[in-house]
N, CA, C and O atoms as a GROMACS GRO file, in nm:
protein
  580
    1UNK      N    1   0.598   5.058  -2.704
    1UNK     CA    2   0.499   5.159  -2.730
    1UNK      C    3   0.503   5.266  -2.622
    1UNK      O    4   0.471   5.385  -2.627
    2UNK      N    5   0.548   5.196  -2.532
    2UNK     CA    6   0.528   5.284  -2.395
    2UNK      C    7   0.643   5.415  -2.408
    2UNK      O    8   0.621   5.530  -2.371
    3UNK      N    9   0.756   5.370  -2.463
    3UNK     CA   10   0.858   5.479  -2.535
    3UNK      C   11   0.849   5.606  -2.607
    3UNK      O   12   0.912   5.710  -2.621
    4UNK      N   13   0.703   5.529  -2.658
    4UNK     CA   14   0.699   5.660  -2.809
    4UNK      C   15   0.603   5.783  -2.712
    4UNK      O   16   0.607   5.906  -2.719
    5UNK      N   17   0.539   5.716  -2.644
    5UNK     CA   18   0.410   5.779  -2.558
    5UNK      C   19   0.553   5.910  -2.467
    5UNK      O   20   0.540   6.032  -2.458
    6UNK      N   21   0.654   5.840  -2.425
    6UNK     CA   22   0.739   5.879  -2.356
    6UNK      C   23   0.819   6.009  -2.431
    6UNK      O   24   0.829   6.122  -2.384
    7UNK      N   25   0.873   5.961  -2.560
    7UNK     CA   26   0.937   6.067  -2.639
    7UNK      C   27   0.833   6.176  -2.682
    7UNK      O   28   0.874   6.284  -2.723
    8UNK      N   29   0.711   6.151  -2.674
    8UNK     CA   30   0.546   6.234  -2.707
    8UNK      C   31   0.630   6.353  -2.630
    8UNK      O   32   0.708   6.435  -2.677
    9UNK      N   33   0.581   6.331  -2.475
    9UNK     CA   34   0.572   6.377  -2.370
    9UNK      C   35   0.666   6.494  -2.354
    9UNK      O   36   0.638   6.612  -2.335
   10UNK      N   37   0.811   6.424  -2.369
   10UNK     CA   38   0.938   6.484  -2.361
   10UNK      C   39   0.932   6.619  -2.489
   10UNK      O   40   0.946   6.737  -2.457
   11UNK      N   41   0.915   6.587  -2.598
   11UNK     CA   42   0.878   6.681  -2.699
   11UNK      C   43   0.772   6.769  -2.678
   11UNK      O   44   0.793   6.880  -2.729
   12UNK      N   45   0.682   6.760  -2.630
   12UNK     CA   46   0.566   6.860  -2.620
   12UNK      C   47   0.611   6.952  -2.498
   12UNK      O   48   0.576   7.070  -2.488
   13UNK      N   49   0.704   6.878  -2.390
   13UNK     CA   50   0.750   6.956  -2.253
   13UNK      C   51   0.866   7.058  -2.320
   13UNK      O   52   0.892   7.164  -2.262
   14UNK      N   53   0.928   7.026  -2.432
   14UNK     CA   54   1.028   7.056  -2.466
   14UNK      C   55   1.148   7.045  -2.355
   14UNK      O   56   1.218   7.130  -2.299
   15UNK      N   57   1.142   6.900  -2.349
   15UNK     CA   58   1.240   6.865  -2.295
   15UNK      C   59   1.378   6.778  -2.354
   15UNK      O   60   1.422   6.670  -2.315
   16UNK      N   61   1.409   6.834  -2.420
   16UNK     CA   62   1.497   6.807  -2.574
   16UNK      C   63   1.632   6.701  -2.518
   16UNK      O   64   1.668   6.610  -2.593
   17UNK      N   65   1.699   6.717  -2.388
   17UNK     CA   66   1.794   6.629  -2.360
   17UNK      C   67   1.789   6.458  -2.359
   17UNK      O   68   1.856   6.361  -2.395
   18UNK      N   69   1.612   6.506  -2.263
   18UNK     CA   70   1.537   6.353  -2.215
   18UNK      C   71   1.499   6.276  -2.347
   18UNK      O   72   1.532   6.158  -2.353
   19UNK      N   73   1.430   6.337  -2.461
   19UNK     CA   74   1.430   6.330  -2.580
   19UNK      C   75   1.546   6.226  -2.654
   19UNK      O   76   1.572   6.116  -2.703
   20UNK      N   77   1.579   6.330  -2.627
   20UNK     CA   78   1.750   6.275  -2.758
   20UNK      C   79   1.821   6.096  -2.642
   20UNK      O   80   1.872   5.992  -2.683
   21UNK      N   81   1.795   6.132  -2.530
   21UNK     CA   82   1.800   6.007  -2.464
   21UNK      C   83   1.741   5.900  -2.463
   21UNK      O   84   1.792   5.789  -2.447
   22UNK      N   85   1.601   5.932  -2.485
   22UNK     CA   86   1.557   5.831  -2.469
   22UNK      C   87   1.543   5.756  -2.619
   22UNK      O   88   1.508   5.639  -2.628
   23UNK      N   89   1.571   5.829  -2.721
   23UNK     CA   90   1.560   5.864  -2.880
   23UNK      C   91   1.669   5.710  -2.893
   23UNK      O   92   1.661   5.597  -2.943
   24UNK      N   93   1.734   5.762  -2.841
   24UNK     CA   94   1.914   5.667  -2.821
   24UNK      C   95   1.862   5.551  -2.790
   24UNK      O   96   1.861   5.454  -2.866
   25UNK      N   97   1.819   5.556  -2.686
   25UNK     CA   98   1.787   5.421  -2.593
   25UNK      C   99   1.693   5.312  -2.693
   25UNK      O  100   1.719   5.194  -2.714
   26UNK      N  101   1.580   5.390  -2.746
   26UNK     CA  102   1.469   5.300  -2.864
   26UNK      C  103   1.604   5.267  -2.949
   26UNK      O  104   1.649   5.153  -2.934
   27UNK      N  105   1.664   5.346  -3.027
   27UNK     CA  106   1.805   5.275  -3.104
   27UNK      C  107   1.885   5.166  -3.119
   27UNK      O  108   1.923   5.098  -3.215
   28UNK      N  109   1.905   5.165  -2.976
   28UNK     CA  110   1.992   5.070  -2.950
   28UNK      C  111   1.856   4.928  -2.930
   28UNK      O  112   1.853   4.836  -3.011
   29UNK      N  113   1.786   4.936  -2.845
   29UNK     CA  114   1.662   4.847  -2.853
   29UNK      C  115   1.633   4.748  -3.032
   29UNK      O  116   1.615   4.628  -3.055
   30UNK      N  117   1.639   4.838  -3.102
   30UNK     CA  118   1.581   4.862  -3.215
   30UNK      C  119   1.719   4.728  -3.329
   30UNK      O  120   1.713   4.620  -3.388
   31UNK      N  121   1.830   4.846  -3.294
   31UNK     CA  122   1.974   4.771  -3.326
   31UNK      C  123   1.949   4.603  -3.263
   31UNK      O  124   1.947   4.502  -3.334
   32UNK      N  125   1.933   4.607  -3.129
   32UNK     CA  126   1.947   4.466  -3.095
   32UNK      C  127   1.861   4.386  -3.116
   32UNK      O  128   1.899   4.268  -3.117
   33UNK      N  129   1.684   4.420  -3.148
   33UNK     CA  130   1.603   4.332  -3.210
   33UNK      C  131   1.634   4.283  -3.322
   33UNK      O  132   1.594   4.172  -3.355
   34UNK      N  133   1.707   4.352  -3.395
   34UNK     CA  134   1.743   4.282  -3.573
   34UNK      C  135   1.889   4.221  -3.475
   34UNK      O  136   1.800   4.162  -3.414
   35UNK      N  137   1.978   4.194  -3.427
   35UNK     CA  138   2.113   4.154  -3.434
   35UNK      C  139   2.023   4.008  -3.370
   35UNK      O  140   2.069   3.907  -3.422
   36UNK      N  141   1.941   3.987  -3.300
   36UNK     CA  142   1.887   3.827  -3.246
   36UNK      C  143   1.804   3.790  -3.309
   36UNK      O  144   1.773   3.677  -3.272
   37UNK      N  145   1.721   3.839  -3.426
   37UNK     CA  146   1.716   3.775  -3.512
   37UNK      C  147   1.791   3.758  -3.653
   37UNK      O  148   1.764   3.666  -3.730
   38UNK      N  149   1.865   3.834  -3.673
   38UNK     CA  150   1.960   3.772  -3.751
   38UNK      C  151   2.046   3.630  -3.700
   38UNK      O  152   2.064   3.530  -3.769
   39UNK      N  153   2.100   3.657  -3.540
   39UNK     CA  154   2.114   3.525  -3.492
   39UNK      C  155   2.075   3.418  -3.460
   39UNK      O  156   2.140   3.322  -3.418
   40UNK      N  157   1.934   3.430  -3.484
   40UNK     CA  158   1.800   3.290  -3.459
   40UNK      C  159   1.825   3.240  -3.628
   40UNK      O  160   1.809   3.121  -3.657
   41UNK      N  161   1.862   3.334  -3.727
   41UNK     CA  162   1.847   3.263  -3.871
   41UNK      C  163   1.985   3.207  -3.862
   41UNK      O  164   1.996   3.094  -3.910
   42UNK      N  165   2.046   3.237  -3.834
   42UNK     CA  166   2.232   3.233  -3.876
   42UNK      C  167   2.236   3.070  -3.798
   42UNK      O  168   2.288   2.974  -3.855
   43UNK      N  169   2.158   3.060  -3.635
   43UNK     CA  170   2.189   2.940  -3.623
   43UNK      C  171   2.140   2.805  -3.732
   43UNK      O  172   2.204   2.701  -3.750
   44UNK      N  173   2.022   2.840  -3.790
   44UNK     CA  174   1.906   2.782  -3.820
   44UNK      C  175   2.034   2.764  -4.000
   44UNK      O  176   2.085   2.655  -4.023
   45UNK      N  177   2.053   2.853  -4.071
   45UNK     CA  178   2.147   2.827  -4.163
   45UNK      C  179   2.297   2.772  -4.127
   45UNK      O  180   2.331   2.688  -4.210
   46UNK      N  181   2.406   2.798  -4.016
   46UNK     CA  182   2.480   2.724  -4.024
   46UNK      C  183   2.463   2.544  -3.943
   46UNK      O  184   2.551   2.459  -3.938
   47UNK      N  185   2.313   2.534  -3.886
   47UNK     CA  186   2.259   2.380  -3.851
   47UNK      C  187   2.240   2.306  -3.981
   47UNK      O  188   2.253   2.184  -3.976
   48UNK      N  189   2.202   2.379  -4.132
   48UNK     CA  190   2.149   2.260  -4.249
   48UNK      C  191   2.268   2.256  -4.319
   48UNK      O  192   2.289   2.176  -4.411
   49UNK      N  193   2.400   2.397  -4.254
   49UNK     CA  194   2.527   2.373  -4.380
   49UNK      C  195   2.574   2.261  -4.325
   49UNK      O  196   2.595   2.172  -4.408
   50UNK      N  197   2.607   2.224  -4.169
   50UNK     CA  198   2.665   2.147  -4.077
   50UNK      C  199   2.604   2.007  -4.132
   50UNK      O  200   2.674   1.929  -4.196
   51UNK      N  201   2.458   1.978  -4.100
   51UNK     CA  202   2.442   1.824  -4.174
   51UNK      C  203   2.436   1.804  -4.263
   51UNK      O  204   2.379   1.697  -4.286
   52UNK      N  205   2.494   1.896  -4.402
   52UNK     CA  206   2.527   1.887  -4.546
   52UNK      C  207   2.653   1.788  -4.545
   52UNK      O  208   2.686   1.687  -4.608
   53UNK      N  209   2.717   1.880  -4.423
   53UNK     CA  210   2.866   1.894  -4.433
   53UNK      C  211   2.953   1.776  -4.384
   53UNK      O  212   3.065   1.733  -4.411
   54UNK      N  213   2.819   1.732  -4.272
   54UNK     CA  214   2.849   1.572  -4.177
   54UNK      C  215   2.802   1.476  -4.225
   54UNK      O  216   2.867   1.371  -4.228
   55UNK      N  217   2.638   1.488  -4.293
   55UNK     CA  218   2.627   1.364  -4.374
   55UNK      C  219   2.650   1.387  -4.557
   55UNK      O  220   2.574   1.351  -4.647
   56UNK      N  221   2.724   1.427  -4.563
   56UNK     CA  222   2.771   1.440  -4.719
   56UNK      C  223   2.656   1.417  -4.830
   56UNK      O  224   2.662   1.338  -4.925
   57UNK      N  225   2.541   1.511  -4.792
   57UNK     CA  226   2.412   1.486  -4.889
   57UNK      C  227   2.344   1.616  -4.852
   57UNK      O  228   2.388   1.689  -4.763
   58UNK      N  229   2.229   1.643  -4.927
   58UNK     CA  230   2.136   1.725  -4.878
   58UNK      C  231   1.943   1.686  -4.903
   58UNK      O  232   1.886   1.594  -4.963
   59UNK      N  233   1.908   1.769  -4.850
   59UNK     CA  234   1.706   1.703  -4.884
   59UNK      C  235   1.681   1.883  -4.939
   59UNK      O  236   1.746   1.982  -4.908
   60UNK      N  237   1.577   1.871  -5.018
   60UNK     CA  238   1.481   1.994  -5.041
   60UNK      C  239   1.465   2.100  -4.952
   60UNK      O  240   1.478   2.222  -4.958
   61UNK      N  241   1.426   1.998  -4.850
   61UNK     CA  242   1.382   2.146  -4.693
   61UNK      C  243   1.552   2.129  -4.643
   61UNK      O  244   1.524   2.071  -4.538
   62UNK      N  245   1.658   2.134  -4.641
   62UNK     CA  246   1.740   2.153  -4.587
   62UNK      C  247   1.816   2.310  -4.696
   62UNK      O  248   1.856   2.423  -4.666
   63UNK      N  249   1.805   2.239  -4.814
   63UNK     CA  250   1.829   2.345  -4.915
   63UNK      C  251   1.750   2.442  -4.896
   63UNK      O  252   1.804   2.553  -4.894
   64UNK      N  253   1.553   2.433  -4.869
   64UNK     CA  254   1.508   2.546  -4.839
   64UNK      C  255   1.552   2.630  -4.731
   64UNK      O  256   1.566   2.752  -4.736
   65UNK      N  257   1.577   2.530  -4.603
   65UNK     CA  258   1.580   2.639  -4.481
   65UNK      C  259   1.726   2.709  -4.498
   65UNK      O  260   1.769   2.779  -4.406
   66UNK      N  261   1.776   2.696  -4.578
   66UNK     CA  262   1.938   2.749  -4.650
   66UNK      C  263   1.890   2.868  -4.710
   66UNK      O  264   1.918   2.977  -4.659
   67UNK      N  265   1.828   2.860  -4.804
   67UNK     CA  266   1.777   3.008  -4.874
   67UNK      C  267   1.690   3.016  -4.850
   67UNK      O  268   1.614   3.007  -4.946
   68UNK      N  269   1.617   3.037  -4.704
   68UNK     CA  270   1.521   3.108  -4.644
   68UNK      C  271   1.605   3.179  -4.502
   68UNK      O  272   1.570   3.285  -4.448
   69UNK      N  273   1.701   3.107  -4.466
   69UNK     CA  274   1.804   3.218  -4.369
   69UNK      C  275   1.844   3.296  -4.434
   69UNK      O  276   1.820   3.413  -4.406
   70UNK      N  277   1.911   3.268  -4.530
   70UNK     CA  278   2.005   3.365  -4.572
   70UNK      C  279   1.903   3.486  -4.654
   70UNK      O  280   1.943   3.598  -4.688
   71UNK      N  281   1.810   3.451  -4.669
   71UNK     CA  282   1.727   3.605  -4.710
   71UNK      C  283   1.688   3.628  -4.600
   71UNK      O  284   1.766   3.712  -4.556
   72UNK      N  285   1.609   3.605  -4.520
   72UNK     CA  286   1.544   3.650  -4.384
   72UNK      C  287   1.684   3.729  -4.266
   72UNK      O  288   1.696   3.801  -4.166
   73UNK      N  289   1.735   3.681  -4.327
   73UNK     CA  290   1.906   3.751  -4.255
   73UNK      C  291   1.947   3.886  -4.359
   73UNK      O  292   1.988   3.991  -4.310
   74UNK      N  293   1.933   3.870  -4.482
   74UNK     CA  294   1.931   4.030  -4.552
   74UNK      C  295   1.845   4.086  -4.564
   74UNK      O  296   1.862   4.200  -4.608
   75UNK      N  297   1.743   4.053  -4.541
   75UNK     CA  298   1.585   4.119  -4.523
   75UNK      C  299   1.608   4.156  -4.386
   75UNK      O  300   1.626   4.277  -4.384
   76UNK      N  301   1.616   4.105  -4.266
   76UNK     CA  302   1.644   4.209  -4.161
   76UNK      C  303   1.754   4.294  -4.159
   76UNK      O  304   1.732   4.403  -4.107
   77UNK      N  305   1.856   4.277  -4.197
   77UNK     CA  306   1.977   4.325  -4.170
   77UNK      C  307   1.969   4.469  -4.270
   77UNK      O  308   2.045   4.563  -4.246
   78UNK      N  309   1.854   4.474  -4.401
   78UNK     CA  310   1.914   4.608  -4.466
   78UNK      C  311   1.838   4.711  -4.466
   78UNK      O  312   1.717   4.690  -4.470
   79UNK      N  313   1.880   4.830  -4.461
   79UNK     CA  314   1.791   4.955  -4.431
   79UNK      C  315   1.723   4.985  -4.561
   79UNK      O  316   1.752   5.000  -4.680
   80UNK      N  317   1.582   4.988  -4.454
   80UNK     CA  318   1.502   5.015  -4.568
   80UNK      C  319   1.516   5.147  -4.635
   80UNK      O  320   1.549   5.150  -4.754
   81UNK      N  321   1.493   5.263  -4.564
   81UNK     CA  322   1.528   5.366  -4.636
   81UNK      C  323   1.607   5.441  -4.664
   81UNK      O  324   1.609   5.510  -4.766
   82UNK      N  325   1.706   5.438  -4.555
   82UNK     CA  326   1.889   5.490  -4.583
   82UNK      C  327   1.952   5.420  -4.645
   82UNK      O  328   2.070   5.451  -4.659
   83UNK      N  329   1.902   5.295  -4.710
   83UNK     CA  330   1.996   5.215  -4.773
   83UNK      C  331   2.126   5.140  -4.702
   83UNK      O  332   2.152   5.173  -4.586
   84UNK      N  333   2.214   5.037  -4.770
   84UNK     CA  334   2.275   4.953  -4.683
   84UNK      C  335   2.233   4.871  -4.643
   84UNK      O  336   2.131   4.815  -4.684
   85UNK      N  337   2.325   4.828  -4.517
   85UNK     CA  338   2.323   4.755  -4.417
   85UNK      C  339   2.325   4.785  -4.244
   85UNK      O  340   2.390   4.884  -4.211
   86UNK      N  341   2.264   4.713  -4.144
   86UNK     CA  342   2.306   4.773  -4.068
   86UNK      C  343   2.443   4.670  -3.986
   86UNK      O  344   2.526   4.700  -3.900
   87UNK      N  345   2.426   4.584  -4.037
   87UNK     CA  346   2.563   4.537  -3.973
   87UNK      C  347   2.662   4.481  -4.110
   87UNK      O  348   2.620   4.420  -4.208
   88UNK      N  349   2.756   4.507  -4.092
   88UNK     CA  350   2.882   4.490  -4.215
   88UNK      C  351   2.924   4.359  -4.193
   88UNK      O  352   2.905   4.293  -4.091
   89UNK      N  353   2.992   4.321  -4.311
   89UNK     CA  354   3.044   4.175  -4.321
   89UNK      C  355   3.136   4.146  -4.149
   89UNK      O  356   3.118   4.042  -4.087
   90UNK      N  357   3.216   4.241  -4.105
   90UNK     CA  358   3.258   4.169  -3.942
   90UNK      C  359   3.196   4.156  -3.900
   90UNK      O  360   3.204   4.051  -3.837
   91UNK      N  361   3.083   4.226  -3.884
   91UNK     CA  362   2.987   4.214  -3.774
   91UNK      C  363   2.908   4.048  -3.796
   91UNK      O  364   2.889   3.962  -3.710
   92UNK      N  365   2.882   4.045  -3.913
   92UNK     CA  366   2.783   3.914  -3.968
   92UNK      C  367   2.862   3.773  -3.939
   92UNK      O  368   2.806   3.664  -3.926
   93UNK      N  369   3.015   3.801  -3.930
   93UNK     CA  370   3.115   3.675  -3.898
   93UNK      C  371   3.138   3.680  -3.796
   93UNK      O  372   3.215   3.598  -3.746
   94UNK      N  373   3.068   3.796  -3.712
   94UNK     CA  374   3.119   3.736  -3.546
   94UNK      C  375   3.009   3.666  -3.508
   94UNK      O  376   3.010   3.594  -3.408
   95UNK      N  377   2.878   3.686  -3.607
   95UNK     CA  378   2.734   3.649  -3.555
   95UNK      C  379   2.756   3.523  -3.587
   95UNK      O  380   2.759   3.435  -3.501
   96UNK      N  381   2.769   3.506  -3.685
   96UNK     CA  382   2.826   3.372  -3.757
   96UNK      C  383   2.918   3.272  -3.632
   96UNK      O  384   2.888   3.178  -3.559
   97UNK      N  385   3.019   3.337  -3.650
   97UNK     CA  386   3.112   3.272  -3.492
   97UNK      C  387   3.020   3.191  -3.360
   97UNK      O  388   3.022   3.087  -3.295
   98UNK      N  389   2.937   3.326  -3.374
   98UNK     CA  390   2.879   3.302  -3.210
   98UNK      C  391   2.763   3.192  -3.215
   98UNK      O  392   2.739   3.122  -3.117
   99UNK      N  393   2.690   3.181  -3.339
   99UNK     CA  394   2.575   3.060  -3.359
   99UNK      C  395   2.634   2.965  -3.383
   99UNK      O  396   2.586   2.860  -3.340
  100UNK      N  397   2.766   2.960  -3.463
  100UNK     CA  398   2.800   2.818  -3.422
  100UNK      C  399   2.818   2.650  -3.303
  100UNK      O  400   2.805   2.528  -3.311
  101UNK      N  401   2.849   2.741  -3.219
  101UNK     CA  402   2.809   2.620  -3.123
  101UNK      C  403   2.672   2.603  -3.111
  101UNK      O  404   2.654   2.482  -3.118
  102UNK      N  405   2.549   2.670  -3.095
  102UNK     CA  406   2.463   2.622  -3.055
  102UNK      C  407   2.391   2.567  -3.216
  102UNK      O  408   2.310   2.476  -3.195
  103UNK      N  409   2.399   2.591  -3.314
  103UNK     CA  410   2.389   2.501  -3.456
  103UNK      C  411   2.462   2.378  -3.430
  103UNK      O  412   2.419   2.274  -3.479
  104UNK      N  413   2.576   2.378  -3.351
  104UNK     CA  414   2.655   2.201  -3.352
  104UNK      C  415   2.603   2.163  -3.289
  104UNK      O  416   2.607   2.041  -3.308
  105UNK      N  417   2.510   2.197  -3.164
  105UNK     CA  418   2.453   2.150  -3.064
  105UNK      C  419   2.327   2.072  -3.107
  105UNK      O  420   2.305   1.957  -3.069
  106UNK      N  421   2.235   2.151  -3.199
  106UNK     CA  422   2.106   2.091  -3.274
  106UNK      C  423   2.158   2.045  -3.374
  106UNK      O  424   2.071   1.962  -3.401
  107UNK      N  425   2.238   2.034  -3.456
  107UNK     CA  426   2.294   1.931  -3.554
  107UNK      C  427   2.366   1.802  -3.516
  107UNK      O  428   2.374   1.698  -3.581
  108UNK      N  429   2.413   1.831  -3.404
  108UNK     CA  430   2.466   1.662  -3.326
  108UNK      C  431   2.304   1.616  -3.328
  108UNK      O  432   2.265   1.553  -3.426
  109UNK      N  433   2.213   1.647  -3.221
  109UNK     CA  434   2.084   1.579  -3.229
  109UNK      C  435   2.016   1.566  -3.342
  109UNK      O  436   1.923   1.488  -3.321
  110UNK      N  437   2.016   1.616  -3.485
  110UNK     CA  438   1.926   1.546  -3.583
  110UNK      C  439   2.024   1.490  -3.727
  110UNK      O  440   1.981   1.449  -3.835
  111UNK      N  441   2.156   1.506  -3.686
  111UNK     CA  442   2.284   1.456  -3.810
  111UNK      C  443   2.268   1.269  -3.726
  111UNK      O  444   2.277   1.216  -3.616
  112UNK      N  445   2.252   1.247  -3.817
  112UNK     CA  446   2.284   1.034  -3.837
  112UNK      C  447   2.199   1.030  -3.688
  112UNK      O  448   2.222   0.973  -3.582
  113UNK      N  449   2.106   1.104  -3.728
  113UNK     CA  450   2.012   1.035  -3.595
  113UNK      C  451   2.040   1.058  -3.486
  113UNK      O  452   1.968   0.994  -3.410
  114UNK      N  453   2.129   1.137  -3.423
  114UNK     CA  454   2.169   1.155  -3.318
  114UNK      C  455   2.280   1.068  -3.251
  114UNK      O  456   2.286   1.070  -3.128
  115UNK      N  457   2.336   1.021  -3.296
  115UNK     CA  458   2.434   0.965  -3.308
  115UNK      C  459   2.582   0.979  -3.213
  115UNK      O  460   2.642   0.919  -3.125
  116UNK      N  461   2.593   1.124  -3.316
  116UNK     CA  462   2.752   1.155  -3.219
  116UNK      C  463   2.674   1.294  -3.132
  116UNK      O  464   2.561   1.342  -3.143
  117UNK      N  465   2.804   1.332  -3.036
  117UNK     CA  466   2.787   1.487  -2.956
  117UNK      C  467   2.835   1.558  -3.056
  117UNK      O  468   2.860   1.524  -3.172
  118UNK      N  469   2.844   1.653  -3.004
  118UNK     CA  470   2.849   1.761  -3.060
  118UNK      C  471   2.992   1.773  -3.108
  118UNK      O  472   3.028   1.809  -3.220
  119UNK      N  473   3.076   1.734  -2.997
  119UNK     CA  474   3.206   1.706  -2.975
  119UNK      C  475   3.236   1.674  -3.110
  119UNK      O  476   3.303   1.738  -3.191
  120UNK      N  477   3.159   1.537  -3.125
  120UNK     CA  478   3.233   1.423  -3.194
  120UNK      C  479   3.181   1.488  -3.375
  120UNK      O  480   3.247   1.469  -3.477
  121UNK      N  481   3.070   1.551  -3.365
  121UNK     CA  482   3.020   1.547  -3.471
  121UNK      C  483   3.158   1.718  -3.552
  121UNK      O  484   3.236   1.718  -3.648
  122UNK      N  485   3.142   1.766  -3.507
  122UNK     CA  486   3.284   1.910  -3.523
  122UNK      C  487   3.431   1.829  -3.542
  122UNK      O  488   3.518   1.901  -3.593
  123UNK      N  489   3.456   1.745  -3.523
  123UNK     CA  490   3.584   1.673  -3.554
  123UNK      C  491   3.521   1.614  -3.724
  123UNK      O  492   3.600   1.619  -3.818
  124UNK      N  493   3.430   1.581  -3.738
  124UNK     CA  494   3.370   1.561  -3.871
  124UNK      C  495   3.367   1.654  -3.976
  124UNK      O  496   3.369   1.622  -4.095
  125UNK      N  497   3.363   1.767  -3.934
  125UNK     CA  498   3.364   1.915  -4.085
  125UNK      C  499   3.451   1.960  -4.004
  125UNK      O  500   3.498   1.943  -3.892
  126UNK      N  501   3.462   2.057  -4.140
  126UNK     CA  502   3.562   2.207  -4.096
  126UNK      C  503   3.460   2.287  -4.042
  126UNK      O  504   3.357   2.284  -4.110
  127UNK      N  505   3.455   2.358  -3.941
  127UNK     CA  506   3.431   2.478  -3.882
  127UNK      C  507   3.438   2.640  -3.942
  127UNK      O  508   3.371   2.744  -3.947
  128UNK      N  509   3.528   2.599  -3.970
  128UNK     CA  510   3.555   2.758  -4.066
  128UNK      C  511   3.545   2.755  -4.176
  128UNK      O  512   3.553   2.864  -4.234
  129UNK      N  513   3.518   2.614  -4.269
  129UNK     CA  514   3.446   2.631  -4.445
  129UNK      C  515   3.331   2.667  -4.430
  129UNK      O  516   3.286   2.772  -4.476
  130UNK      N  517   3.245   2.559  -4.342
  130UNK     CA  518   3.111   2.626  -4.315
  130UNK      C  519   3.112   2.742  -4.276
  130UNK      O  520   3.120   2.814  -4.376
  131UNK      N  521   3.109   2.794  -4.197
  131UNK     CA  522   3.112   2.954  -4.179
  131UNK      C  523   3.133   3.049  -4.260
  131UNK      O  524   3.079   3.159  -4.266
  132UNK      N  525   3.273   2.967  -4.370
  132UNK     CA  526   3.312   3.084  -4.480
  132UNK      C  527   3.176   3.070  -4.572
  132UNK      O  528   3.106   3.167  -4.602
  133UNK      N  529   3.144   2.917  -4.616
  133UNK     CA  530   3.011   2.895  -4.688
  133UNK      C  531   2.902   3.000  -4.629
  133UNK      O  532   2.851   3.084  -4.703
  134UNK      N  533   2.883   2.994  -4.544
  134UNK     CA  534   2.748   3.098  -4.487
  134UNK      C  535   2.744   3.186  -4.534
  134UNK      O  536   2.659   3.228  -4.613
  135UNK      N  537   2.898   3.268  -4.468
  135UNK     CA  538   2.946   3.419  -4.511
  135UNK      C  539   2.909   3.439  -4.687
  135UNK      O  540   2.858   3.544  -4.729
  136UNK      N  541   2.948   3.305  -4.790
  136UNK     CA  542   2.932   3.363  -4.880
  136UNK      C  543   2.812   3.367  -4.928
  136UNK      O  544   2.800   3.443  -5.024
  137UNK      N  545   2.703   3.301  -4.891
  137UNK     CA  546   2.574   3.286  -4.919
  137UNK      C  547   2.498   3.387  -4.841
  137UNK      O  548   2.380   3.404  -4.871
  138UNK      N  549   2.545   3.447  -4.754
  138UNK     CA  550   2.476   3.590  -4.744
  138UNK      C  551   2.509   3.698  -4.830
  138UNK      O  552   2.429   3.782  -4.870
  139UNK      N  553   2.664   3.693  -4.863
  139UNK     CA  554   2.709   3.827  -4.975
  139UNK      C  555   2.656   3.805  -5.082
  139UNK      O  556   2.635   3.906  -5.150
  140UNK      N  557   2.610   3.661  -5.146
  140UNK     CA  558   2.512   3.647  -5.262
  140UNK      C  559   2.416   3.692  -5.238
  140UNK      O  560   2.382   3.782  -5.315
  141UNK      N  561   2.349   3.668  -5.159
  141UNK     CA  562   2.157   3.728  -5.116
  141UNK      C  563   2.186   3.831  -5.148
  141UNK      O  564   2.140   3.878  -5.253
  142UNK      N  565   2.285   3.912  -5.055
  142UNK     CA  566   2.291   4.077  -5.029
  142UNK      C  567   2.313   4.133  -5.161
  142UNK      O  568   2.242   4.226  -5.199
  143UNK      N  569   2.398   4.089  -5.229
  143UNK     CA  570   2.412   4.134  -5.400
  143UNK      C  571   2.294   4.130  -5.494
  143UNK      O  572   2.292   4.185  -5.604
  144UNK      N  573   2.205   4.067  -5.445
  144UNK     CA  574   2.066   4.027  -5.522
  144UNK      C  575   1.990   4.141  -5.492
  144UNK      O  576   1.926   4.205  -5.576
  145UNK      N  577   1.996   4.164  -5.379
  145UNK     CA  578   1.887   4.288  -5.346
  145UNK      C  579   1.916   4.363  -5.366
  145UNK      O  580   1.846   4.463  -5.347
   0.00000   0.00000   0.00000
C-alpha cells in the first residue's frame, strides 16, 4: 500500500522517471506473488499425483485436492483483463520441476504411513509421468476457462 501512496506522490510531483520505476518494481512484486502461489498449489498437486502414483489407489480428498490445484493454479496464473496467461507452459514445467522435491518430501511422510524417505519412495514412480500428468491437468483446466 505504501507503494501506491508512493507512485501518488511521484505523479502529482511529476516526477515521471521515479514513477515508471517504481511502477516496474510493484510489477515484478506483483509477477512474483502469483509465481509462489502457483508454487504452494503445484507442490500440494504433484504430493496427491505422487501417492496415487506410490500407493497405486486414490481417496475423494486426494482427487479433490487434484482439481482444486489445478484450478487455483489457472485461476491465479490468468489475466484477468488482458487475457491469457501470465506464465506459459515452460514456465509452469520449471515450476513443476522445482515443487517436486519438496512434494516427495511430504509424500514420503504421509505415502504407506511414512514408511520410506523420500529417497526410497522416487525410486517407486516415474518422476517425469507425474509431472507430465500435472502438466496435462493444468492444460485441461486452462482449456476450460
Amino acid at each position: 500500500m505504501e507503494e501506491l501512496f508512493e507512485l501518488r506522490r511521484y505523479l502529482e510531483q511529476q516526477r515521471y522517471p521515479e514513477a515508471l520505476a517504481l511502477l516496474g518494481e510493484m510489477e515484478e512484486m506483483s509477477q512474483d506473488d502469483k509465481i509462489n502461489k502457483i508454487y504452494s498449489h503445484a507442490v500440494i498437486l504433484l504430493l496427491h499425483l505422487l501417492k496415487q502414483a506410490a500407493e497405486q489407489r486414490t481417496t475423494r480428498s486426494w482427487d479433490f485436492s487434484i482439481w482444486e490445484a489445478t484450478r487455483e493454479i489457472s485461476r491465479t496464473n490468468k489475466r484477468r483483463k488482458a487475457g491469457g496467461y501470465y506464465l506459459k507452459e515452460p514456465d509452469l514445467n520449471d515450476i513443476l520441476q522445482e515443487a517436486y522435491p519438496t512434494a516427495l518430501k511430504r509424500a514420503a511422510m504421509e505415502a504407506f504411513e511414512g514408511r520410506y524417505s523420500d529417497e526410497e519412495l522416487d525410486q517407486q514412480v516415474n518422476a517425469e509421468s507425474i509431472q507430465t500428468q500435472a502438466m496435462n491437468l493444468l492444460k485441461q483446466e486452462m482449456a476450460v476457462e
